[in-house]
N, C-alpha and C positions, 0 to 999 in steps of 0.2 A: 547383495541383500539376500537373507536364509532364506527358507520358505516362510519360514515362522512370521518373520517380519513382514513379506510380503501380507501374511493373511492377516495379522491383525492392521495391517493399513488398509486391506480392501474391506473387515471389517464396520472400520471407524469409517470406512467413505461412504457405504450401505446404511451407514446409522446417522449420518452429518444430519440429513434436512429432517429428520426427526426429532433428535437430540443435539446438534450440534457436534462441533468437533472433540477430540481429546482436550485439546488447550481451556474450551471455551467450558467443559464438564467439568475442567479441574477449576479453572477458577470460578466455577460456581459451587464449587466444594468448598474451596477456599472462603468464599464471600459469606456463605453458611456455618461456616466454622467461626469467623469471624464476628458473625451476627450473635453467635451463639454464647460466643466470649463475653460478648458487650452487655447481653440482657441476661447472664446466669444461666442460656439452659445447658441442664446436661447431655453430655459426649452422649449421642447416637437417640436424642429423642426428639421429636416430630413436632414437639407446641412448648409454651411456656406456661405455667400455672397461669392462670388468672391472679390468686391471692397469693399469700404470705400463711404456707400450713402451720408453721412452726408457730408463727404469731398468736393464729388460730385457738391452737390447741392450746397454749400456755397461758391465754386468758380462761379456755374453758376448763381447766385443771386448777386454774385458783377460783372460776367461779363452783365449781364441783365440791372443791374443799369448803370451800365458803357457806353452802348449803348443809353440810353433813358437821360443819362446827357451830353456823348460830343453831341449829336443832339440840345439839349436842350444852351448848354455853346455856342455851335460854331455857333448858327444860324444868330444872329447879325453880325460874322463877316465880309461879306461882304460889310458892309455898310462903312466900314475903306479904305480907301485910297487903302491900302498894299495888301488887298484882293478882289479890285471891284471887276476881272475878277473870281471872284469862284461863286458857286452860294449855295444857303442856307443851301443845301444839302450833299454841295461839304464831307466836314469833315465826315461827316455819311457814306458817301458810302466808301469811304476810311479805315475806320474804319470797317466797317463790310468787307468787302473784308479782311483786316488783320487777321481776326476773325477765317473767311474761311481757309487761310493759318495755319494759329495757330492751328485748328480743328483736320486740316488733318497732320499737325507737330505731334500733340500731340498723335492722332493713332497711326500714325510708329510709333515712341518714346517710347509708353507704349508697343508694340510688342519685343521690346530690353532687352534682358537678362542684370539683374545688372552685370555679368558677365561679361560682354563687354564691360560697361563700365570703371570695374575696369581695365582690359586689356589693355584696347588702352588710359587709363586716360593721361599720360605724352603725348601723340600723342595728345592727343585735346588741352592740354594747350598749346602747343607748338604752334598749329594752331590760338587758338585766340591769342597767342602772338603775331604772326604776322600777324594777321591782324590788331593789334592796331598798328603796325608797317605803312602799307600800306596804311591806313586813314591820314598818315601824310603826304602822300608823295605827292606835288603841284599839282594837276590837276588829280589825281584819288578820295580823299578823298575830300567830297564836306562842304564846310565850310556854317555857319549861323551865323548871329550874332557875328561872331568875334571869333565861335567855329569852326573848325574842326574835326567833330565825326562819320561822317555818311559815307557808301560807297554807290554809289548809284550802284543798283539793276537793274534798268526798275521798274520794279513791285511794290518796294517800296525800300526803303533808309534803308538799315542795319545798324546799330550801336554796331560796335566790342566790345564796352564795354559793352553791354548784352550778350554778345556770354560768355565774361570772367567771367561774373558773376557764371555762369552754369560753365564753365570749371575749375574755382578756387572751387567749390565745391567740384566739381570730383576727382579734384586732391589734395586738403587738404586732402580728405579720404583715398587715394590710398597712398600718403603720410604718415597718421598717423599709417596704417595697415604694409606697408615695415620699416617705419621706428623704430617699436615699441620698442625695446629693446632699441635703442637708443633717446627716448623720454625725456629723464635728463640730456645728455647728449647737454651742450652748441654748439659746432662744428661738430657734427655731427646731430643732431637732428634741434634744433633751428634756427643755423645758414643758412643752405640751402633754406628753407624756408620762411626765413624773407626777403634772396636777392631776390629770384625768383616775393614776395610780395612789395619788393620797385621797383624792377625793373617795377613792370606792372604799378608801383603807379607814377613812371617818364613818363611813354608815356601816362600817362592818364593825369598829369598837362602840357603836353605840349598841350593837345588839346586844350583848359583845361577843365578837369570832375571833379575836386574837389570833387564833390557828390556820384559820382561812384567809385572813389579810394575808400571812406570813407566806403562805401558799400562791396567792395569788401574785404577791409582790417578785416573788424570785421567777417567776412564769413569766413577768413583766420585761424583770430585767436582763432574764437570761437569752429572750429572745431577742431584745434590743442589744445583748453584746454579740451574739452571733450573727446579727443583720449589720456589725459593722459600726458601731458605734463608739466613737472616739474613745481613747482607754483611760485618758483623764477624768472625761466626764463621768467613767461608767466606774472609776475609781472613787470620785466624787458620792457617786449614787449610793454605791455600799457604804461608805462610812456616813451617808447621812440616813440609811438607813437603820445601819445598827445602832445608830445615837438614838434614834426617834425611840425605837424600839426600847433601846436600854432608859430612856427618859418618860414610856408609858409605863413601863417595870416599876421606876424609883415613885411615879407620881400616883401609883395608884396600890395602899396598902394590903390590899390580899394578894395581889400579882406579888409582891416584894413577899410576903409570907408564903407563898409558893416555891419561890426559889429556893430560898432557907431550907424551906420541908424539902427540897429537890435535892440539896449538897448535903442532909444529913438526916436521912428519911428516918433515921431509927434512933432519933432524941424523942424523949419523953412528950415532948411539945408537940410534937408531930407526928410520929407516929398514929397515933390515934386520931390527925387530924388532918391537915393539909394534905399529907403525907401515905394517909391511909391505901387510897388505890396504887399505889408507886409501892408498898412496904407486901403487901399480897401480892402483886405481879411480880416481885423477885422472890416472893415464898412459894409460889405455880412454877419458876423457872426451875430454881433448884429441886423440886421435885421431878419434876421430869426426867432430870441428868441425861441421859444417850438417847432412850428411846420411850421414855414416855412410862407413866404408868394407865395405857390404853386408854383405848378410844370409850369416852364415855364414863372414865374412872375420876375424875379431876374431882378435890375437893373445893379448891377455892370457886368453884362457878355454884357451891350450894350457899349463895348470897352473902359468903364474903367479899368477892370480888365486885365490886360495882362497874355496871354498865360491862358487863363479862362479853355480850354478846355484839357489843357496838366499839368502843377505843379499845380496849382491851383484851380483844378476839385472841391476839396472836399472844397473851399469857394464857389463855388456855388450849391452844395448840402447842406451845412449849411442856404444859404441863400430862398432856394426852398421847402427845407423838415426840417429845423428848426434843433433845439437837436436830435429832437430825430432819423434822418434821418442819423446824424453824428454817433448817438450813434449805431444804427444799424451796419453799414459801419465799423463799429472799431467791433461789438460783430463779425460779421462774420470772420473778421481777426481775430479775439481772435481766431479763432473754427480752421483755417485754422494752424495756430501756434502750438498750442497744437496739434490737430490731427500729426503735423508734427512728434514732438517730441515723441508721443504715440508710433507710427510706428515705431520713431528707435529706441525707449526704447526695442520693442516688435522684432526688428532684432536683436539688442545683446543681446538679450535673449538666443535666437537661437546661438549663435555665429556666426551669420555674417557683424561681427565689420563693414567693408566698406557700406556696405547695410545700416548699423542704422547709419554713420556718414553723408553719404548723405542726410539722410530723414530731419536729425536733421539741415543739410550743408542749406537745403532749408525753415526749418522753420528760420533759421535768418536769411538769405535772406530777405523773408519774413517780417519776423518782424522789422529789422534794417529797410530795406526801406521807408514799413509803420510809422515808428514813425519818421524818419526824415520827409517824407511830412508831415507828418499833423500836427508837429513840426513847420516845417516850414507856415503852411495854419496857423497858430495858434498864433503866433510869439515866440514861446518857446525855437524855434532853429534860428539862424540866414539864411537868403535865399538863400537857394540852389537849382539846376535844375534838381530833381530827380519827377519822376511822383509815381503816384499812381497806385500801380500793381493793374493787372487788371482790372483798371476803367476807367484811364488817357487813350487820345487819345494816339495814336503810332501804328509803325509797328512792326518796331524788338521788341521792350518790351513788346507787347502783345503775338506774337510769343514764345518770349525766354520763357516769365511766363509761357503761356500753355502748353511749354516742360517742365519745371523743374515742374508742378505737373503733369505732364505724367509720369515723373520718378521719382516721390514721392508714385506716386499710382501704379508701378511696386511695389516695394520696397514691397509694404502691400500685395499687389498681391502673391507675393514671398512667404511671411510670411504665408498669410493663406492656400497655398498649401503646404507647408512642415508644416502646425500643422494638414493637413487631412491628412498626411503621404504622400505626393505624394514627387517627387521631382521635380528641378527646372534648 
C-alpha cells in the first residue's frame, strides 16, 4: 500500500465516529441524489421550493394583464348613454378591489388541508346547490339583461355558478375516490352522477348560463374519465350530452338564430343582429395583425364592441397587442394547464387519488373555459357569455379563479412536503 493510500484510510478512520465511513458518506450521497431525483430538486441545492414559481408567476402575469386591459377596454364606457353616471375609472377600481378579495380568498384557501376538502366535499356541493337554487328566487337574485345570475352582496354581486364550478370539482373527486369499485358499474357508479350533473345543468338554463352548464358539465365528466370510469359509459355520457345540447339548441329559437348568425356572421340578417359582437371581434382582430395598433389605441372598445371589458376582453388584446399579445395570453394558459395536470399526475403518484383529481378537476376548468372564450373572441365557437379567467372584468369569477389556484397550489404544496418526508 503507497503512502497516499495509507493516509487517506487513516484519514477516513479519524473522521468514522464523526461522519461515518467512506461507504456509509457515499451512500448517503447516493440516497440524496436519489431523494433529489424523485422530488425535482436541483443538482447541488439544500431545500425544495415550497410552491410551484412558474405557476405563480403565470397566473400573476395574466392577472397583471388583466388589470391594465379591463382599464384600457372600459375607459370609453362612459361616454354610452347606459353608463354616463360612471366615471373612467369606475370599472378599475371595481376590478382591483375584487382582486384584493380574491388575494386574501386565495391566502385562507391555500392554508386548507386537501383533507377537508375531501371531507366536507358533498356539504359544499350541496351549498352551491342551493344557492343556484336562491338566485332564482323573485327579488333576492338580481337579474341583467334578461339573465338572473347574480346574488347581490353589498360589496360585490356573486354568481352561484362560479361558486359550482369549484364545488363540482370537489365533488367529481370525492366522488370518483368513494365510488371506486363501482366506477363500471352503470347504476351505481354513472347514474348518481349524471343526475346530480343534469340537475345543476336545469337551474343553470333557467337562469339561463348555457355557458356555465357546458363548463361545468366537461369538469364533470372529465374527471369521472380520469378517475376511471368505464369507456362505454363515459362514451354513452358524451353522446347524451351533445344530443341534450344539440336538442336545447333546436328547442329554443334565439339559441337556433345564434348559431345561424355564428356560421355566417356577415349576412345581412345578422350582422347587425345576432351576430353583431362576433362581426366587431373579428373587425378588433384584423386590426391588430402582428403586433397591435398599441396599448390603448383600439377602436372597437369606443362602444362598438359590447361587453369589451367582460367576454370579449381578449378582442381587445388582439386589437392593442396584435398576434402576438394573443399568442402570449394562450402560452401562459398553456403553462397554467399543464402545470395543472403535472401536479396531479405527481399526487397519484403518491397515492392520493382526490388530491391529483382536483388539481387535474382545475386544469379543465381551466382549460374548457379558455378555449370556449377565445372560441368564441374568434368566431370558432358560437357566442356564449363566459369570460376569460383571470383577465375578464368580474367579481365572483376573479374570486372563485384565485381560490381554485389556491387549491391547486395546496395540492403541490402537499406533494412536495410528503417527497421531503414530512407529513401533511
Amino acid at each position: 500500500m503507497s503512502w497516499s493510500d495509507r493516509l487517506t484510510q487513516r484519514f477516513f478512520t479519524e473522521r468514522g465516529a464523526g461522519s461515518g465511513t467512506r461507504k456509509e458518506t457515499a451512500a448517503r450521497t447516493a440516497a440524496g441524489g436519489l431523494a433529489s431525483a424523485v422530488s425535482g430538486i436541483r443538482p447541488l441545492r439544500s431545500r425544495m421550493l415550497d410552491y410551484d414559481h412558474s405557476l405563480l408567476w403565470a397566473a400573476i402575469a395574466l392577472i397583471g394583464l388583466g388589470v391594465v386591459m379591463v382599464y384600457s377596454a372600459s375607459i370609453a364606457m362612459p361616454d354610452s348613454p347606459k353608463y354616463a353616471a360612471y366615471r373612467d375609472y369606475a370599472f378599475l377600481v371595481r376590478h382591483i378591489a375584487s382582486l384584493v378579495v380574491a388575494t386574501i380568498a386565495a391566502a385562507v384557501v391555500f392554508r386548507i388541508p386537501i383533507s377537508v376538502w375531501d371531507k366536507y366535499a358533498p356539504k359544499f356541493f350541496l351549498v352551491a346547490l342551493v344557492a343556484l337554487v336562491i338566485v332564482l328566487i323573485p327579488h333576492i337574485g338580481k337579474g341583467v339583461n334578461g339573465a338572473r345570475r347574480w346574488l347581490p352582496l353589498g360589496i360585490m354581486n356573486m354568481q352561484p355558478s362560479e361558486i359550482m364550478k369549484l364545488a363540482v370539482t370537489i365533488y367529481a373527486a370525492n366522488y370518483t375516490v368513494r365510488k371506486q369499485e363501482y366506477m363500471h358499474s352503470f347504476a351505481k357508479g354513472f347514474l348518481p352522477m349524471a343526475l346530480a350533473v343534469g340537475f345543476v345543468g336545469a337551474l343553470l338554463l333557467l337562469e339561463p348560463d348555457m355557458g356555465a352548464f357546458m363548463v361545468i358539465a366537461a369538469i364533470a365528466m372529465g374527471v369521472l374519465f380520469l378517475g376511471g370510469v368505464n369507456g362505454k359509459l363515459f362514451g354513452g355520457l358524451v353522446a347524451t350530452a351533445i344530443a341534450t345540447f344539440g336538442l336545447l339548441v333546436w328547442a329554443s329559437p334565439w339559441r337556433r338564430e345564434r348559431i345561424f348568425a355564428y356560421l355566417d356572421p356577415w349576412d345581412d340578417r345578422y350582422a347587425q343582429g345576432k351576430a353583431y359582437q362576433l362581426t366587431h371581434s373579428l373587425i378588433a382582430f384584423g386590426r391588430g395583425e402582428w403586433f397591435g395598433v398599441g396599448l390603448g389605441g383600439s377602436v372597437e372598445k369606443l362602444n362598438y364592441l359590447p361587453e369589451a371589458h367582460t367576454d370579449f376582453i381578449l378582442a381587445v388584446i388582439g386589437e392593442e397587442l396584435g398576434f402576438v399579445g394573443v399568442l402570449i395570453v394562450i402560452l401562459l394558459f398553456y403553462w397554467i394547464v399543464r402545470r395543472s395536470f403535472e401536479i396531479g399526475r405527481q399526487a397519484l403518484a403518491l397515492d392520493r387519488t382526490f388530491a391529483g383529481l382536483v388539481a387535474k378537476g382545475v386544469g379543465l376548468w381551466f382549460g374548457v373555459q379558455t378555449f370556449i372564450n377565445i372560441g368564441v373572441n374568434l368566431g370558432i365557437l358560437p357566442t356564449k357569455g363566459l369570460t376569460l379567467p383571470l383577465v375578464s372584468y368580474g367579481g365572483s369569477g376573479i374570486v372563485l379563479n384565485c381560490v381554485a389556484l389556491a387549491v391547486l397550489m395546496r395540492v403541490d404544496y402537499e406533494n412536495r412536503v410528503l417527497m421531503r418526508g414530512g407529513k401533511v
